[in-house]
C-alpha positions as CSV (number, residue, x, y, z in Angstrom):
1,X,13.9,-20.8,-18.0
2,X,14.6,-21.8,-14.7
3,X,11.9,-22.9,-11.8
4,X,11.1,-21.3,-8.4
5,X,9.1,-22.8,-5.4
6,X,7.3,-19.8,-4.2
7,X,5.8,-20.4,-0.5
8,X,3.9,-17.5,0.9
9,X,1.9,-16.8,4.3
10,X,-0.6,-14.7,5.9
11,X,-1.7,-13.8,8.9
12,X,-5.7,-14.7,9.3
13,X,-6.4,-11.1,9.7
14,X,-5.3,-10.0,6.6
15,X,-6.9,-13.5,4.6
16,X,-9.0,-12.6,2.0
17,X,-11.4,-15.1,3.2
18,X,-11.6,-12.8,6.4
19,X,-10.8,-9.3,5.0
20,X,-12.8,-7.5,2.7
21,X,-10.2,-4.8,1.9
22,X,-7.8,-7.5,1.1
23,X,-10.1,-9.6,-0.9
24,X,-11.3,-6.4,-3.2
25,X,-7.7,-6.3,-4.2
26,X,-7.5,-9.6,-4.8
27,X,-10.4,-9.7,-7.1
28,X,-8.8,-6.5,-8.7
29,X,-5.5,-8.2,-9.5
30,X,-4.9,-11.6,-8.8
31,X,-8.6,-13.0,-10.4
32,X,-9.2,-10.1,-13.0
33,X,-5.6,-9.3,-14.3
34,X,-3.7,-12.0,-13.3
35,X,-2.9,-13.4,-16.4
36,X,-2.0,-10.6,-18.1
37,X,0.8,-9.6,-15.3
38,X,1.7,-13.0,-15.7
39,X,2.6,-12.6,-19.7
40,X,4.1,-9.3,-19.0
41,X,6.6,-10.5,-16.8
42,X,6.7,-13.8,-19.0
43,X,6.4,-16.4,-16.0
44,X,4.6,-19.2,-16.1
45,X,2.3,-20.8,-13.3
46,X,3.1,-24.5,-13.3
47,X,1.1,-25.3,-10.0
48,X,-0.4,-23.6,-7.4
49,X,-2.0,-24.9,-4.2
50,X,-3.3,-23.1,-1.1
51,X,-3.5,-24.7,2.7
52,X,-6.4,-22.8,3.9
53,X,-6.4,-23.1,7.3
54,X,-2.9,-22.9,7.4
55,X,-3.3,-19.7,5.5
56,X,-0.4,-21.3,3.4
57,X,0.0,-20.6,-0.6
58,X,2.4,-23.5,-2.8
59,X,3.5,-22.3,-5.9
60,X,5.9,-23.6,-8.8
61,X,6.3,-20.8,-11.5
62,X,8.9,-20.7,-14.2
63,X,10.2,-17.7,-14.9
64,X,13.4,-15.8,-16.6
65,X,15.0,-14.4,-13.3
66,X,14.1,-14.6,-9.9
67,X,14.0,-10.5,-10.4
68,X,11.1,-10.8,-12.7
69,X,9.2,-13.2,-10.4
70,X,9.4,-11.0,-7.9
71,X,8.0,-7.9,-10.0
72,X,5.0,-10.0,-11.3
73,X,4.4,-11.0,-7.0
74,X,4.5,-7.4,-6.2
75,X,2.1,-6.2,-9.0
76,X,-0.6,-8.6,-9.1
77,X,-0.7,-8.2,-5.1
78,X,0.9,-11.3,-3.4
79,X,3.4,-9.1,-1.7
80,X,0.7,-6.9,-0.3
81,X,-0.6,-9.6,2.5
82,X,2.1,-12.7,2.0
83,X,5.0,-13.0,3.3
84,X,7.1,-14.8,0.5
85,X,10.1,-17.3,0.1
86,X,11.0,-18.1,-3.0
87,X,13.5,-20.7,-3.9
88,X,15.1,-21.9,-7.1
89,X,14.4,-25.7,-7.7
90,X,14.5,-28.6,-10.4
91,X,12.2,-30.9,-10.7
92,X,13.1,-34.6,-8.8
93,X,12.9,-36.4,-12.6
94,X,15.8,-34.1,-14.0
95,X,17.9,-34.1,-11.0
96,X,17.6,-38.5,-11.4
97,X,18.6,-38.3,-15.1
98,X,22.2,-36.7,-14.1
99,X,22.9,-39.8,-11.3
C-alpha cells in the first residue's frame, strides 16, 4: 500500500463550525458513515489533524491508488467544501534506512 499526505482547505463560510448546511453533511457522512466508506474503498486513516483557525485539515491515509483515495474523499464529503492536495509520501524512517 502506498501513503498519501492529504492537505485540504476551506473557506470560513463554508466551515462546518460556521455553516449549518455544511455541518448536517458532515454529520451525515464524515461522523456517521465514515468508516464504512473508509473499508469500502480500503484506505486506511493513519493521522488526521485539523488547524482550526486556519481552516486547515492534515491527513496521512494509506491507501491502494491515489484513484481510490480520491473516490472515498468525494463520498464521504471532503470534496464538497475542501479544496484538496494530495501527495504521495514515505515516511522519514524508511526513507533513512535506504542511506
Amino acid at each position: 500500500m502506498s501513503i498519501f499526505a492529504v492537505n485540504m482547505v476551506h473557506f470560513p463560510e463554508s466551515c462546518p463550525m460556521f455553516n449549518n448546511d455544511v455541518l448536517e453533511k458532515v454529520k451525515k457522512t464524515v461522523i456517521i458513515k465514515g468508516e464504512d466508506i473508509a473499508k469500502k474503498h480500503k484506505i486506511k486513516i493513519l493521522s488526521a489533524v485539523v488547524s482550526v483557525l486556519d481552516h486547515r485539515i492534515f491527513c496521512v491515509i494509506e491507501s491502494d491508488s491515489q484513484m481510490e483515495l480520491e473516490e472515498y474523499l468525494k463520498e464521504v464529503g471532503y470534496a464538497f467544501w475542501n479544496s484538496i492536495e494530495i501527495k504521495q509520501v514515505r515516511f522519514v524512517e524508511e526513507v533513512l534506512k535506504k542511506l
